[in-house]
N, C-alpha and C positions, 0 to 999 in steps of 0.2 A: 149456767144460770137458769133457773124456773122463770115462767112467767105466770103473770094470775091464766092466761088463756092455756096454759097447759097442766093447770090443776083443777081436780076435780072438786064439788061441795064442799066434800069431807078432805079435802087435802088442806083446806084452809083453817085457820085459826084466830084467834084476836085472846092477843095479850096484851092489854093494860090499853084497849080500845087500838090496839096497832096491827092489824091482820097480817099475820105472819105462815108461813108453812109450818104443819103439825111435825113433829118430830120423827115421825114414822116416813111420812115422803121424806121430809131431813136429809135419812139417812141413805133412802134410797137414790136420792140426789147426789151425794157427795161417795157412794158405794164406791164408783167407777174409781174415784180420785184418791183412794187408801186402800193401800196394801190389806190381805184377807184377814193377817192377825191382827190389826188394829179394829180393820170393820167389826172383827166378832167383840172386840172387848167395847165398840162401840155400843153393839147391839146390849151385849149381856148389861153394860148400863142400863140402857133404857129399857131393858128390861125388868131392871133390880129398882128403879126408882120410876117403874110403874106407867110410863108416858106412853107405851103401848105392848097389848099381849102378843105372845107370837099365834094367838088366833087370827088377833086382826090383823097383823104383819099377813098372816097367809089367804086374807081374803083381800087386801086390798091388792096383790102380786096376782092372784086370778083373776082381778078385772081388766078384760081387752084391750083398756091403755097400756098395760105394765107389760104387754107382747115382748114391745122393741124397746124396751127401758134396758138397757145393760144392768145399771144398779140393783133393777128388781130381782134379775138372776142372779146376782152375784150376791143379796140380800139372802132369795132364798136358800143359797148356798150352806150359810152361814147360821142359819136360825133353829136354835136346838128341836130337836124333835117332839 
């Protein structure tokens, strides 16, 4: 489970006035919790429907929170070139 104290500005969101985690922590959250060939078809969605680039996917995995993140490794793993 996330809480709002271990996300950062930008990991936050608000959909339909309801602050929620952006889709890109989403996935990094839930990485650990699904096997690699699911994460990847996770990711190529959200890729394919836009909700984040794999720029930013790779800029938010190099900031010093995402160190000890499992997800964020297993993220970058997974995120095409």
């Amino acid at each position: 489970m996330t809480t709002a104290s271990s996300c950062t500005v930008g990991d936050v969101t608000t959909l339909d006035g309801i602050p929620c985690t952006t889709a890109l922590r989403t996935v990094i959250d839930i990485a650990p919790d699904v096997d690699p060939a699911h994460l990847e078809l996770i990711v190529h969605d959200c890729l394919a429907r836009q909700l984040f680039t794999v720029a930013e996917a790779r800029r938010r995995l190099a900031q010093p929170d995402m160190a000890t993140r499992a997800g964020a490794d297993l993220l970058g793993r997974v995120l095409p070139a």
